[in-house]
N, C-alpha and C positions, 0 to 999 in steps of 0.2 A: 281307101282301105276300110275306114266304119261303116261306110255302106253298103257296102260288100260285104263284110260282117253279117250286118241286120239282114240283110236280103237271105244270107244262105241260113241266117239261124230260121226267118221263117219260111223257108223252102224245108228246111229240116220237121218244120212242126206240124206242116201241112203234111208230111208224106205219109208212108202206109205204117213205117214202121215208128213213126211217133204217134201214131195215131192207137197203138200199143199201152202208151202211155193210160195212166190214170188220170182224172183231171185236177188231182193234184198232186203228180207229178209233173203232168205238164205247166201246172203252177208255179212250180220250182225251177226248171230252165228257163221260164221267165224272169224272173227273179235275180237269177244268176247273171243274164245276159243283163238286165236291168241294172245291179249294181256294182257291175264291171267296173268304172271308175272309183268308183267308191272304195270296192276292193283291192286296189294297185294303190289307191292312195295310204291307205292302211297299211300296206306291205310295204311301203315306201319309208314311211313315217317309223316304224319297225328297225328297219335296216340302219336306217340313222342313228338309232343309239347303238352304240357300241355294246354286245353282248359277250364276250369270249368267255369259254369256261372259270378264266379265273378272278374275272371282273364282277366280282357278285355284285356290287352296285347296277352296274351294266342290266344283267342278269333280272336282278331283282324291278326295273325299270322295266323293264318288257315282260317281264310277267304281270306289273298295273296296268299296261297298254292292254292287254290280252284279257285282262280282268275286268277291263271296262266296257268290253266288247262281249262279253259271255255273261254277266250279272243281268244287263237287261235282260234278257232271253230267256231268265228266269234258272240261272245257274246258280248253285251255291259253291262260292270259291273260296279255296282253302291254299293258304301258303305253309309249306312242309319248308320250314328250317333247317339244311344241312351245314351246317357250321361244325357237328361235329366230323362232320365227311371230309371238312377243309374244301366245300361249296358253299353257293347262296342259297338253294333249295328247288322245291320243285311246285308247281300249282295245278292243283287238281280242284277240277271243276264238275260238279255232281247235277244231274238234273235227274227228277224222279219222274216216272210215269206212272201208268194205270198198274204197274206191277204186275202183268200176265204177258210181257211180248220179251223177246231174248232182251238180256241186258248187254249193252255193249260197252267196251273202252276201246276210248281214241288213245293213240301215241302219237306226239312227235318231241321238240325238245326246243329248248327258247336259249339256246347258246350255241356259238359259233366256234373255227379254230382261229380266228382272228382277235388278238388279242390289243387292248389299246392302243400298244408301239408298233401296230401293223401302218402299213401305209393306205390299207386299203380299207376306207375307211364309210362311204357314203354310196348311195341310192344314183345310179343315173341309167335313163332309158333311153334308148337304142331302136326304134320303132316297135316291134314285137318281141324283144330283149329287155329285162332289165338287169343292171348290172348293179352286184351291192354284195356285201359279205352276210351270208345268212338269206341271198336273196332268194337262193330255193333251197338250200339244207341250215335250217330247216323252217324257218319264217316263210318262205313261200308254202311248206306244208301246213303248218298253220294257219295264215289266211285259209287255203282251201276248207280246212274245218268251221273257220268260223263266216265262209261266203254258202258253204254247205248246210251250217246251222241256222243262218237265216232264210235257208231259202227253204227250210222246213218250219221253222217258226210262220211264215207268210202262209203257206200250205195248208198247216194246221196240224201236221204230222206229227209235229214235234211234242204237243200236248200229252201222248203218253207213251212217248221214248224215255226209256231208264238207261242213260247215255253216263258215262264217266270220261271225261276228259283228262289226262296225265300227260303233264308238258313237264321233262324232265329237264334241269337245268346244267348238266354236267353231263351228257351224251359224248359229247367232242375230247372231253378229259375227265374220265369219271374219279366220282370222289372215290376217297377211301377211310376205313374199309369198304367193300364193294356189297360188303351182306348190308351195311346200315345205308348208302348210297340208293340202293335197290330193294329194302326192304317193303317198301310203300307201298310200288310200283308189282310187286309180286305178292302181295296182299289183294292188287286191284285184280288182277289176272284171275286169282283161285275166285272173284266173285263175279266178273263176267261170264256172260254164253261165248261173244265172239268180241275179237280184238283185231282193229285194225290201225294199220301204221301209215303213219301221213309221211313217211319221208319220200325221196324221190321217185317217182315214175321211172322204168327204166324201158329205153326205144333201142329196139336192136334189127339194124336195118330199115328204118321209116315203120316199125310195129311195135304199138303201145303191146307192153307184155307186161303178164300178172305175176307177182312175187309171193311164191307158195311156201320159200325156204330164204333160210337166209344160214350162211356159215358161221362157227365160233371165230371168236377172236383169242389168243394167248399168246404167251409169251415164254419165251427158254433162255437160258444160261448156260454156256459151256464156260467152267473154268479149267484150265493144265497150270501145274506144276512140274517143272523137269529139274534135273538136274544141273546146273550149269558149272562150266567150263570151258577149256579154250578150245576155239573154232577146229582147231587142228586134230579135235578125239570125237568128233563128229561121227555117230554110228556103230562107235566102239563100243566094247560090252560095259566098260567102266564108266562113260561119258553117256552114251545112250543118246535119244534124237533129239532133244531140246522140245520144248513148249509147244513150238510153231509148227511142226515137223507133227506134232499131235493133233493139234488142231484142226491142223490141215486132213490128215486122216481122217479125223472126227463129219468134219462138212463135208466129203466129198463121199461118206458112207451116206449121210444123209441124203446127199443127192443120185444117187446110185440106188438105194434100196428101201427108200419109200413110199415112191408113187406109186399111189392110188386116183382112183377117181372122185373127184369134187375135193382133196387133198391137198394143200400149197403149205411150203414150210420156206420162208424166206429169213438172209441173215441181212440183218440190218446194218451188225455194225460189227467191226473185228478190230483187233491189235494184239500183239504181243511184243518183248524184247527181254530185260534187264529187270520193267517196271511195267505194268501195264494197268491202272488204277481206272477206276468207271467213277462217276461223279453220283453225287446224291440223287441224280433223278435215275441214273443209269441210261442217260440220251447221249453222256460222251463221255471220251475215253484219251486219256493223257498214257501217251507208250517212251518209253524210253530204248538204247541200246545201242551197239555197236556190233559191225558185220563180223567182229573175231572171237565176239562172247559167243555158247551156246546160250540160247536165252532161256530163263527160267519161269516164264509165266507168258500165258496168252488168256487171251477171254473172246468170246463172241457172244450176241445177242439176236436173237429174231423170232420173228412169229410165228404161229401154228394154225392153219382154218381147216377146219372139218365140217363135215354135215351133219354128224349125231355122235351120242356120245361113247360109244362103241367105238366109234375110229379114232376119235382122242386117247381115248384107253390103248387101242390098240398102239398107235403110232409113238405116245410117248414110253410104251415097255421096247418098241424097237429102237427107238433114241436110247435108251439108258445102255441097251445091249451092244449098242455099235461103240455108247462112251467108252463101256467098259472093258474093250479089246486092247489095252492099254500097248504102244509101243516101248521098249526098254526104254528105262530111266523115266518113263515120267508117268503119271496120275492126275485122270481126268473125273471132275466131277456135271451131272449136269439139273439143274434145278426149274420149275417149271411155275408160273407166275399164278396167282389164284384172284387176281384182279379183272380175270378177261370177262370175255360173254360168251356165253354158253349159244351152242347151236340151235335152230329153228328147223327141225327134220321137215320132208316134203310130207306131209300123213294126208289123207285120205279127205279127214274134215276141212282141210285147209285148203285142199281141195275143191272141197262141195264148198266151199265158201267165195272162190272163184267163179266156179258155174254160175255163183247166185249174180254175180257181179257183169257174167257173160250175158245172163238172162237181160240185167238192165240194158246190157250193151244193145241188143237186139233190139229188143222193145224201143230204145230210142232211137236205132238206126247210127251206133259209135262204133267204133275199130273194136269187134271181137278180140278179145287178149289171151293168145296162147300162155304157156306156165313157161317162168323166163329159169332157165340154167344158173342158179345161186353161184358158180365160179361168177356171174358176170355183175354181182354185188357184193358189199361187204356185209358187215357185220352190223346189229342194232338192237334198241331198247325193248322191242316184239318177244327177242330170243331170251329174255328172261322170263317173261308169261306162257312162253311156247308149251310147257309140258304143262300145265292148267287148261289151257284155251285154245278152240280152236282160232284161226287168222288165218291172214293176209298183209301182204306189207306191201309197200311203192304207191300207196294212193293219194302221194306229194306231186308237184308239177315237175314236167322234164325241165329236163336244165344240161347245160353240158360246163365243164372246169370249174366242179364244187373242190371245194379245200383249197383252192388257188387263186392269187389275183385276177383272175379272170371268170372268175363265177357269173355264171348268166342264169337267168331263168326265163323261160318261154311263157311270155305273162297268157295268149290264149291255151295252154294246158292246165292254167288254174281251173279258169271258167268250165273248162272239160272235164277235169278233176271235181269241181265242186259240184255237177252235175249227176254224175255217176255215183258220189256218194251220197248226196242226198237221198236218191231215191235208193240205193244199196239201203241205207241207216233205214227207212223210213220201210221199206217194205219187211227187212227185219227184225225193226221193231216190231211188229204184227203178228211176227209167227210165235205162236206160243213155247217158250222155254223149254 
């Protein structure tokens, strides 16, 4: 299979359309294919420690790993303590240039949803798979920045790239408050030209596709209060429908009269009876009751993605309007979470920041990348620099069963990944601001 590798990488450098290349771009997929090892061993080593968002130790450990890899290179790295966030913090890595080519910031995050007591715990390879928590969201995008930034160091490109690095450490479980969480990070945004995001590549049907949007993430609260008494006055004018009889009304407005397009409102979690109490983090829910009580309290919880902020406006005055149709006997309130992430709309720049990406593609003879449909992503750290900067997000490695014991990453899309951004960073550092 290495051989086979090497043979088609220089079948690829001989052809017409590498021959496109600069010859220090073509320096750079050298490079890359070069330190192929190197870099799996590094993402390997990464994975090992345990990062989950609320292991700052963890956390704080892979930001020294990542730190020791970006100072040679002539970075200057700075650790942002969020302690008051109730995180570890975030490391942002500054390298200056000639000061006349666009400035750019990288995204990705050095914390995983795998927390100590997970079982799923370590690094093992699979031939052209490696398996490990964080092995592609988002330590494999990582690596790709930092096989990316050397293979423009080698180059020479790098010498006057005005690059900022922000590796946020609470992506998976953001701190809070979410303004001081992300205050940094949306500082770095209003100072870049262009901003791009190392998290996952996303393949939809065998085609590398480019991420021009990405949707909001938020959260809602339905609570009812009814009336309660015996089963038996059920609908009567005196007794009225009970909690759950509301509730129920309540979701299935929701589902009936808000679809839109690029819109998804999912409920995560429901109860009601006698008692229906949510716990401190509001992830569960203790329900009490019996079938001859009418019940007096229901609750539901779930989330909201939009594409821009116009439809979150819109969508949550028609949630408040459907709460408020209240059936007899009882009163619905609904509340809307201000911890989320703010949407990444498709615009025009984020766009032409694509094209520049398709240009590389061409010129090196890669899978042109159409603009990938934002339902078939979530949500990320990009869409808070979004209304500052123009981007691009997914320039992390494919992977398939992130957030699951089964997370893989497809270690040849790093090496493809780190290609493409090299020479993306490296030609737009050159154009003037």
């Amino acid at each position: 299979m290495r051989s086979f590798i090497i043979f088609a990488a220089a079948v690829m450098a001989a052809s017409p359309a590498a021959a496109r290349l600069s010859p220090a771009e073509q320096a750079m997929v050298r490079t890359v294919d070069a330190e192929r090892d190197r870099t799996v061993s590094m993402l390997a080593k990464w994975v090992g420690q345990n990062s989950g968002s609320l292991n700052a130790p963890g956390v704080t450990s892979v930001g020294q790993m990542v730190r020791s890899e970006l100072e040679p290179l002539g970075f200057a790295v700075e650790w942002i303590d969020m302690k008051a966030a109730h995180r570890a913090g975030h490391l942002v890595a500054r390298h200056k240039g000639n000061g006349r080519g666009k400035r750019l910031l990288l995204i990705g995050h050095l914390d995983t949803v795998f927390e100590p007591d997970s079982p799923f715990q370590r690094w093992e390879r699979k031939g052209d798979w490696g398996h490990g928590p964080g092995a592609a969201d988002d330590k494999g995008g990582v690596a790709v920045i930092v096989a990316a930034i050397r293979a423009m160091q080698r180059a020479g490109t790098l010498k006057n790239a005005d690059i900022t690095i922000f590796l946020t450490g609470d992506e998976e479980d953001s701190g809070n408050p979410i303004e001081l969480a992300r205050r940094d990070l949306i500082a770095a945004g209003k100072a870049a030209d262009v901003a791009l995001d190392f998290e996952g590549l996303v393949r939809d049907g065998g085609q590398d596709m480019g991420s021009t949007a990405r949707r909001s993430s938020g959260s809602w609260t339905v609570e009812v209060t009814a009336t309660s008494a015996h089963s038996s006055g059920i609908f009567t004018q005196s007794s009225g429908y009970g909690a759950i009889y509301e509730l129920a009304r309540i979701l299935d407005g929701f589902r009936r009269e808000l679809r839109e397009d690029k819109l998804t409102y999912n409920v995560g979690l429901i109860g009601g009876g006698t008692s229906a109490a949510l716990d401190a983090g509001r992830i569960r829910l203790e329900a009490t009751g019996k079938t001859n009580i009418i019940p007096p309290t229901a609750v539901a919880r779930g989330d909201l993605r939009a594409i821009d902020p116009s439809q979150i406006e819109r969508t949550q005055q028609k949630m408040r309007t459907i709460v408020a149709q209240s059936l007899p006997g009882t009163k619905a309130t609904i509340s809307f979470d201000n911890d989320g992430y703010p949407p990444m709309p498709p615009t025009a720049g984020n766009r032409a920041v694509l094209e520049e990406l398709n240009r590389v593609n061409r010129d090196a003879g890669f899978q042109v990348m159409p603009e990938l449909d934002p339902v078939k992503r979530g949500a990320g750290d990009i869409s808070f620099v979004a209304a500052d900067v123009d981007g691009l997000a997914g320039l992390g490695p494919a992977s398939d069963g992130d957030h699951t014991p089964a997370e893989r990453v497809d270690i040849p899309s790093i090496s493809l990944q780190a290609k493409r951004a090299a020479i993306l960073m490296s030609r737009l550092s050159a154009q003037p601001r």
